[in-house]
C-alpha positions in Angstrom: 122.0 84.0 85.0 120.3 87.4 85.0 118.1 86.6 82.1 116.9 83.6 83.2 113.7 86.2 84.8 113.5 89.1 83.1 111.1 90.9 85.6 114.2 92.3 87.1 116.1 92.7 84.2 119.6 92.0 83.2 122.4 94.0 81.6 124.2 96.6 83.7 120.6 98.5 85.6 119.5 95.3 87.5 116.7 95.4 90.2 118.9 96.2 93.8 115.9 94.4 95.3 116.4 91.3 93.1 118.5 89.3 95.4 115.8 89.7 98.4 113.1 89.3 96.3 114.2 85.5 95.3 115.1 85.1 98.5 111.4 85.7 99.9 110.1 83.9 97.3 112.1 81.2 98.8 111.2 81.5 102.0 107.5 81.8 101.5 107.8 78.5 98.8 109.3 76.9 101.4 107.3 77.9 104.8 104.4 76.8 102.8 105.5 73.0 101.5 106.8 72.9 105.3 103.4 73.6 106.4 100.6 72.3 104.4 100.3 69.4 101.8 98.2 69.9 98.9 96.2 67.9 96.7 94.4 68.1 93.7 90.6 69.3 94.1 88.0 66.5 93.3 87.9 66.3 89.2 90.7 68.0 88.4 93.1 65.4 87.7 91.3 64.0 84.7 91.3 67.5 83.3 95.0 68.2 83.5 96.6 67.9 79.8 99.9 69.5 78.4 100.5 72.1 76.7 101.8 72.2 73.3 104.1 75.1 74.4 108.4 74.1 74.0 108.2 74.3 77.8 105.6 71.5 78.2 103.2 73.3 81.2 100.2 71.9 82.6 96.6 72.8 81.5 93.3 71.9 82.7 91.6 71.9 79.6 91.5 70.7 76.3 91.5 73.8 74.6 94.8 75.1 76.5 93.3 77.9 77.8 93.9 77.9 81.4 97.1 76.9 83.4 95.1 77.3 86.8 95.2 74.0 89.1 92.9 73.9 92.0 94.3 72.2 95.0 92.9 71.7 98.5 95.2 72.9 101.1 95.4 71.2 104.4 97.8 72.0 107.8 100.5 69.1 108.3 100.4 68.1 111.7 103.5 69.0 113.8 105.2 65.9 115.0 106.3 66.0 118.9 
């Protein structure tokens, strides 16, 4: 649906880059699971509540300030 993100609008004047845009948000979403594995930084999980919001996101503090989660990047290793 075209109004499902409504950076690139919707309606008959929709973003021409749209399409490839999603499509290299993909990509780099995917090149990056692929890659590394994440995990939550030390301390952060016990902070992590929800949000009283109707979509239910993640906050790391009580007073549903922030949505930031810090994770810890590291390189999977490539099988052979």
């Amino acid at each position: 649906s075209p109004y499902d993100f409504p950076v690139f609008q919707a309606g008959p004047r929709v973003c021409l880059g749209m399409d490839m845009a999603i499509y290299e948000a993909k990509l780099a979403a995917a090149t990056l699971l692929r890659d590394y594995s994440f995990t939550l930084a030390p301390g952060e999980a016990e902070k992590i509540t929800y949000s009283l919001m109707i979509t239910m996101s993640l906050c790391n503090n009580k007073e549903q300030t922030s949505h930031e989660l810090n994770v810890i990047p590291s390189r999977r290793t490539k099988k052979a």
